[in-house]
N, C-alpha and C positions, 0 to 999 in steps of 0.2 A: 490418523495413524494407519499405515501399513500393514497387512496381516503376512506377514512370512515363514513359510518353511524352511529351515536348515538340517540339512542330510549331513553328515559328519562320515568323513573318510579315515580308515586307518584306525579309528579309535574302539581300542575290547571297549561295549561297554555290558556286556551281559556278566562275564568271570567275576572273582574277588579279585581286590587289587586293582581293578579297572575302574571305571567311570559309570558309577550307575545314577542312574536317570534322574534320582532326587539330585545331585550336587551337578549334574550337568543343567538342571533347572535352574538352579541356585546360582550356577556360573550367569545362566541367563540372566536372571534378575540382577544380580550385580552388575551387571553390564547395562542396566536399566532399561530392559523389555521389559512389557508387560504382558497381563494374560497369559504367560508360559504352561505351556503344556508340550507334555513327552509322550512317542507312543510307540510302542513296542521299546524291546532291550534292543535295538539297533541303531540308535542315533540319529533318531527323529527328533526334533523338536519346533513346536509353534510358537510366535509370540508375536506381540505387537511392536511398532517402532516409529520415531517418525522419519527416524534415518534412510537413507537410498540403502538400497539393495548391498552397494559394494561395499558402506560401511559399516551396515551391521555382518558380513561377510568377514570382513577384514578385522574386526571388534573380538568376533568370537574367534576365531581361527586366532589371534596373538593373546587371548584369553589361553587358549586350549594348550597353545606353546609352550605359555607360562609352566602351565602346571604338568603338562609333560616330558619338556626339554625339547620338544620340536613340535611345527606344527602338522596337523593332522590332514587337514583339509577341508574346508566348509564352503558345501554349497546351496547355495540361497536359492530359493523361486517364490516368485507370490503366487496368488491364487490362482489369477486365472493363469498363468505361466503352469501350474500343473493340473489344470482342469482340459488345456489344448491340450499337454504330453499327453494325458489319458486318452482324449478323445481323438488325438491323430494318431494311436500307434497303427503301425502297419502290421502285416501278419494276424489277420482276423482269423484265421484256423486257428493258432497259437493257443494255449490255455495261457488262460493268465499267471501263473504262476510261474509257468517256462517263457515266459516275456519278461527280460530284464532291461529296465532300461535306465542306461547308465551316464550319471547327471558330471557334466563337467563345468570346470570355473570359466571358460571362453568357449566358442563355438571351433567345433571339431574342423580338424585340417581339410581340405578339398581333398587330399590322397587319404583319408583316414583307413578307407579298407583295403589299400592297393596291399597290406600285407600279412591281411587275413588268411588264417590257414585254419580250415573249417571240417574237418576229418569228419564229426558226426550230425552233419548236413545245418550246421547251425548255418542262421539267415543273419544280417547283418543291414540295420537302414542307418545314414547320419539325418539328423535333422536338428541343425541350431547348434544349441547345447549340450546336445542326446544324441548317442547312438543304442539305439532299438537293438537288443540281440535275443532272438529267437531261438532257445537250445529245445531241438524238438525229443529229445531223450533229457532232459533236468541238464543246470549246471552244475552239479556236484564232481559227477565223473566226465565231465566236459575236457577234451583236450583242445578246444578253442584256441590260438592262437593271434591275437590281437591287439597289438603294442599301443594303438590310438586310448585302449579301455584304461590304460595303467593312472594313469591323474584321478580318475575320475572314481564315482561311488555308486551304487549299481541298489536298486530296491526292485522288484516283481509287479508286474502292473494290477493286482490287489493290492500293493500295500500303496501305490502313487493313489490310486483311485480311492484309497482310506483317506491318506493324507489332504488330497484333494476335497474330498467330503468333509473332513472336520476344519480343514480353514475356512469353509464356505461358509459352515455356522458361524466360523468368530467373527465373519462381514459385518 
């Protein structure tokens, strides 16, 4: 069995009324993964499968639909798929925190940056699945500009490199 991570897009799950972590576990289990584990209020979740990548992807995300009216977005990596994000990000000055790197369902278009517009000298790498973006001032008050990022679901390379580390246990 497979140990994967799925990042979830678009979904509150920290508020009331939102999806919190227990009933998104529980989404999981009924979908029958196993080993389920959440972490953090951001829509992490681990679990085992013996299914491929795209349909335990495709499982949760029409799970997700169900219960919300539309799907949210769910994207899958296994272990070592986010043991390389961690260890090939680019932008080694970067703190990790201001390194987001943002996980999409297919790999990023060959023009993905042609229409970046980068006012507060943010950096910007594609690779694969990911595009790396470097906000050397935080992204909160980011005026970033980057229509390739919009699909996709975005976690700070401490929290990959968390993720990372606890799938490596469930090996």
């Amino acid at each position: 069995m497979t140990v994967y991570v799925a990042l979830l897009r678009a979904v509150n799950v920290g508020g009331a009324g939102a999806l919190p972590m227990t009933e998104l576990k529980g989404i999981c289990e009924g979908l029958g993964f196993t080993d389920v584990k959440t972490y953090i209020q951001s829509g992490n979740v681990l679990f085992r499968s013996g299914e491929t990548e795209a349909a335990v992807a495709e499982k949760l995300d029409a799970a997700l639909g169900k219960k919300f009216g539309k799907r949210p977005g769910v994207m899958v990596r296994t272990t070592a798929e986010l043991e390389a994000i961690a260890e090939n990000a680019p932008f080694p000055e970067a703190k990790p925190n201001f390194l987001l790197v943002y996980f999409l369902t297919e790999a990023a278009p060959a023009d993905a940056l042609a229409k970046m517009v980068a006012p507060d000298g943010e950096e910007a790498a594609v690779a694969g699945r990911e595009i790396y973006v470097h906000y050397p001032n935080g992204s909160g008050r980011s005026k970033l500009k980057l229509p390739a990022l919009k699909p996709g679901t975005s976690r700070n390379l401490n929290t990959v490199r968390k993720l990372a580390g606890l799938a490596r246990a469930m090996e």
